[in-house]
N, C-alpha and C positions, 0 to 999 in steps of 0.2 A: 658538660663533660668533666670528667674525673681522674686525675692522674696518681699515682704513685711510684714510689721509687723503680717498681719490678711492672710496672702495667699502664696500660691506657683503657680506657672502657670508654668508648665511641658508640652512641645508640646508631642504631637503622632501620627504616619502614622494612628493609626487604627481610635483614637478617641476623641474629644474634649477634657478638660480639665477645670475645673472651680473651685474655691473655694473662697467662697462667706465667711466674717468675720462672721461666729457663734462658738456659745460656742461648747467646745467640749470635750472630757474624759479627754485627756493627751495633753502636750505640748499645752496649749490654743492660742497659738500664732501662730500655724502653723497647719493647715488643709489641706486634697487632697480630691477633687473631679476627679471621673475617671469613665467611662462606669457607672453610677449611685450608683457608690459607693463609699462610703467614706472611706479615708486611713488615718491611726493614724500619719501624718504629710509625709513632702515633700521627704526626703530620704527614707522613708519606699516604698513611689510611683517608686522612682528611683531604688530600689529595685525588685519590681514586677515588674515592668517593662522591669527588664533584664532578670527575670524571662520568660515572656510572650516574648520578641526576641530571647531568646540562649536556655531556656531548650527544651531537644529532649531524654523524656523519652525510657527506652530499655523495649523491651518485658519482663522482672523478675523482673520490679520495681515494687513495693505499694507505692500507693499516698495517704496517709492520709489523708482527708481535713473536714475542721472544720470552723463551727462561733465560734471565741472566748469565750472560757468557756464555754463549752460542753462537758463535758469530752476527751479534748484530751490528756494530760496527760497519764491516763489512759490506753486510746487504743494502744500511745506510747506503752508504758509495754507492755501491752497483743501483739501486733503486734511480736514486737521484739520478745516476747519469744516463740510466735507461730512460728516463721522463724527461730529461734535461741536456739530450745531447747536442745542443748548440751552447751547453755552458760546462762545459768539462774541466776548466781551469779554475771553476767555484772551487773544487775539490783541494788547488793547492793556498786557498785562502780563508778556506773556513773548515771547522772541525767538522766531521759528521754528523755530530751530535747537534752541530745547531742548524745543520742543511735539514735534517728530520729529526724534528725535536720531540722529545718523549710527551705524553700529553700528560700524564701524572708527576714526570718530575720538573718540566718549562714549560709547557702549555697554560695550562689551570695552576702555577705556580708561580708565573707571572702576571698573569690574567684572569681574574674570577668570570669573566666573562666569556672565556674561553676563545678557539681559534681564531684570525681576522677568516672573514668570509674570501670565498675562491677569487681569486685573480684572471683577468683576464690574459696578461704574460705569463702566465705556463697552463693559458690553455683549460684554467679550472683545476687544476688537479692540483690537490693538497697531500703531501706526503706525513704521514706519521709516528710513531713508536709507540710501543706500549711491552712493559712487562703483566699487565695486567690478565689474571687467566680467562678463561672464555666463560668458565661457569659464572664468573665474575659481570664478564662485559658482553657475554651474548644477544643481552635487548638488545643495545646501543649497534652492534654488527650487525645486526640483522634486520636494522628499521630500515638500510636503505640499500641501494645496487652498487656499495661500494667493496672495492676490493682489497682481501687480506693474505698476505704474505704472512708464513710461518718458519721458522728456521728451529732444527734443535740439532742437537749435539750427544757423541756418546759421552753418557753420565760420570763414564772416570776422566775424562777430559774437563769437562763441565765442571768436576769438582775441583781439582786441580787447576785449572783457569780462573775459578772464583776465590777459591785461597789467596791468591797470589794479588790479583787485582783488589781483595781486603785487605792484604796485608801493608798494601801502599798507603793507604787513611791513616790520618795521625790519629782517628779514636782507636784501632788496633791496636795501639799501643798499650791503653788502658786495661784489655784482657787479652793479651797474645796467647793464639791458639798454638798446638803443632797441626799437624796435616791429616797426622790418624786423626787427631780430634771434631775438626772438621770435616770428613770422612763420614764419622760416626752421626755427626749433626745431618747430615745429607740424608743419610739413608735412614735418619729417623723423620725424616721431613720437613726438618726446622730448619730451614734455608730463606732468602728472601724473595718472595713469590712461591713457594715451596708448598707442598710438596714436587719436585719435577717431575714425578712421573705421573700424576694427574694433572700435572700443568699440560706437559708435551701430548697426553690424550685428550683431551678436552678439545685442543686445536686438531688434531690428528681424525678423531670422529667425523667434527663438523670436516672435513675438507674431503673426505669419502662419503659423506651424503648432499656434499654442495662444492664440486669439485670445481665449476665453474666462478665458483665466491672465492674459495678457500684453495691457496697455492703451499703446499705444504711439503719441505724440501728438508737435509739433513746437511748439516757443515761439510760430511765426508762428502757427500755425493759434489755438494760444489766445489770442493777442491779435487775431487777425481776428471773434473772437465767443465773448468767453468765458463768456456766458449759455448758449449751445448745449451748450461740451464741460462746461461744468462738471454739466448737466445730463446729459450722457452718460455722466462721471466716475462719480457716482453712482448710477447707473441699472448700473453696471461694479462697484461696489462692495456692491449690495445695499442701496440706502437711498436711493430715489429723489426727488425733490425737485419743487416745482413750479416756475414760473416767478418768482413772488414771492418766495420762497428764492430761486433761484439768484441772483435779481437782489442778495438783500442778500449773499450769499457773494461774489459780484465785490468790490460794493462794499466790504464791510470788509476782503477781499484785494488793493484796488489799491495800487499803487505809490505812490499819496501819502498814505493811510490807513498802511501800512506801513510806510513810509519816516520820519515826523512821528512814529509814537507816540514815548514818549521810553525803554523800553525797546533801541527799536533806535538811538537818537540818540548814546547813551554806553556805558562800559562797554569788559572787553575779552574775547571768550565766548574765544578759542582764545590763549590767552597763549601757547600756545609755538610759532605761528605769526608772534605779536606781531603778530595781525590788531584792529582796534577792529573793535564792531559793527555799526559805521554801515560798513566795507568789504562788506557785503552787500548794499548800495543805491547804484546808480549811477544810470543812468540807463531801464534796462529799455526801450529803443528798438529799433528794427526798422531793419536799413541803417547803425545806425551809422558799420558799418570805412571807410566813401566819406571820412568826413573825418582817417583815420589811414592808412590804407593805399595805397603807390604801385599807381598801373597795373598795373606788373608784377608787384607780387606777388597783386597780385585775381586775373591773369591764371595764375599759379598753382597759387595754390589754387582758382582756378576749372575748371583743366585736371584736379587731382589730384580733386578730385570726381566730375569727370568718368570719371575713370579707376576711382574706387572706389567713389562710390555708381550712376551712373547705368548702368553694364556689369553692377553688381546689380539692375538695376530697379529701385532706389529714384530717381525722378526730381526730388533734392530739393536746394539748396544752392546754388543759381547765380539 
């Protein structure tokens, strides 16, 4: 492997590799291009990568997977406590991020050897994360009968939620953007995990030709009734819930239950993002970008939507 100031050049059996000196969220100095997406620098690639050679998910795992800043978080909680509702108080002692840890950024990051195999006390089922896209990770989903959860998010929120949660890392400092700027990075596709709106399709296809694999939900719709999906979540999972469940799984998943406990208050889980814990808690609103975002750039990414999800039949983001 070969490094320079503005690039990483990573070989792979499956696929090219490039990265060309543009600006970019974090770490400005170090970009990955991979299968037409962008990775938030050269180890995080090294990362998926071992990801995409050695993981060999079991039949009772959940794969969580997400564009960055989409509510995953979130679904963490609600996941875990749907597969784990005789331990609902895990939630005020541990961060979400380590009840379903990413398999690219703590999985294969702590362990080259990757997952410990399933446990008998929860039953076999291992929960996961992954920002990783599908074009990416499809073998690996598709070698076994395990199941995958998808969340996205409308793209002007998305953008605005991701700003903000960069803006917390002390390497931001080093190239502080404004928000048009980052805006303009979005919709040219240079984001981390990016471009999103081939990320958000690639999950979105496979889960209309394998809908029974692939559970593929929107942050609005679970905030418009999250007693319904959460009940549908599990009913998706194998371990269905009634109404009085679902109602305390909201409730000790909301956003100010989650946000207050004091594991997520301090502390720093990704030190070499130089993220604190509390950057996983913003504001989790609907609409937000209206008070970030110029006209013209809504108008935008209201057009680029247009042109990539809505010409696919997904009628979603405007």
């Amino acid at each position: 492997m070969e490094f320079s100031q503005h690039s990483a050049n990573i070989s792979s059996s499956s696929s090219p590799l490039s990265s060309p000196p543009v600006p970019f969220w974090w770490q400005p100095s170090q970009q990955a291009h991979f299968n037409g997406f962008w990775f938030p620098g050269s180890d995080n690639l090294r990362r998926t990568l071992k990801v995409v050679d050695s993981f060999k998910p079991q039949s009772r795992d959940v794969i969580l997977a997400s564009f960055p800043k989409t509510g995953t978080t979130w679904l963490k909680s609600l996941l875990y406590s749907i597969t784990h509702s005789s331990s609902l108080d895990s939630l005020n002692h541990n961060h979400p991020h380590l009840l379903v840890p990413s398999l690219e950024l703590l999985v294969f990051a702590t362990n080259p050897a990757g997952p410990a195999a399933p446990s008998d006390e929860t039953g076999g089922t291992r929960i996961f994360n992954t920002h990783i896209p599908y074009q990416v990770l499809s073998g690996n989903l598709n070698s076994s009968d395990c199941k995958v959860v998808y969340v996205t998010r409308n793209p002007k929120d998305t953008v605005i939620s991701l700003f903000h949660y960069v803006k917390k890392s002390k390497t931001f400092e080093e190239a502080p953007w404004t928000v048009e700027e980052a805006a303009d990075q979005f919709c040219k596709g240079v984001v981390p995990y990016g471009p999103y709106y081939e990320h958000v399709l690639g999950y979105r296809k496979e889960s209309l030709e394998n809908p029974q694999k692939v559970f593929f939900v929107t942050y609005e719709e679970l905030k418009g009734d999250p007693i319904a999906h959460v009940k549908r979540l599990a009913e998706f999972l194998g371990c269905p819930v009634g109404e009085e469940a679902a109602e305390e799984i909201v409730r000790r998943c909301s956003f100010g239950e989650l946000s207050n406990a004091a594991v997520n208050k301090s502390g720093d889980m990704f030190t070499w993002l130089g993220l604190p814990n509390n950057s996983f808690f913003r504001k989790g609103e609907v609409g937000d970008y209206a008070n970030f975002l110029s006209p013209e750039t809504i108008r935008r990414i209201d057009d680029l939507t247009v042109d990539k999800f809505h010409k696919a039949g997904f009628m979603y983001g405007i």
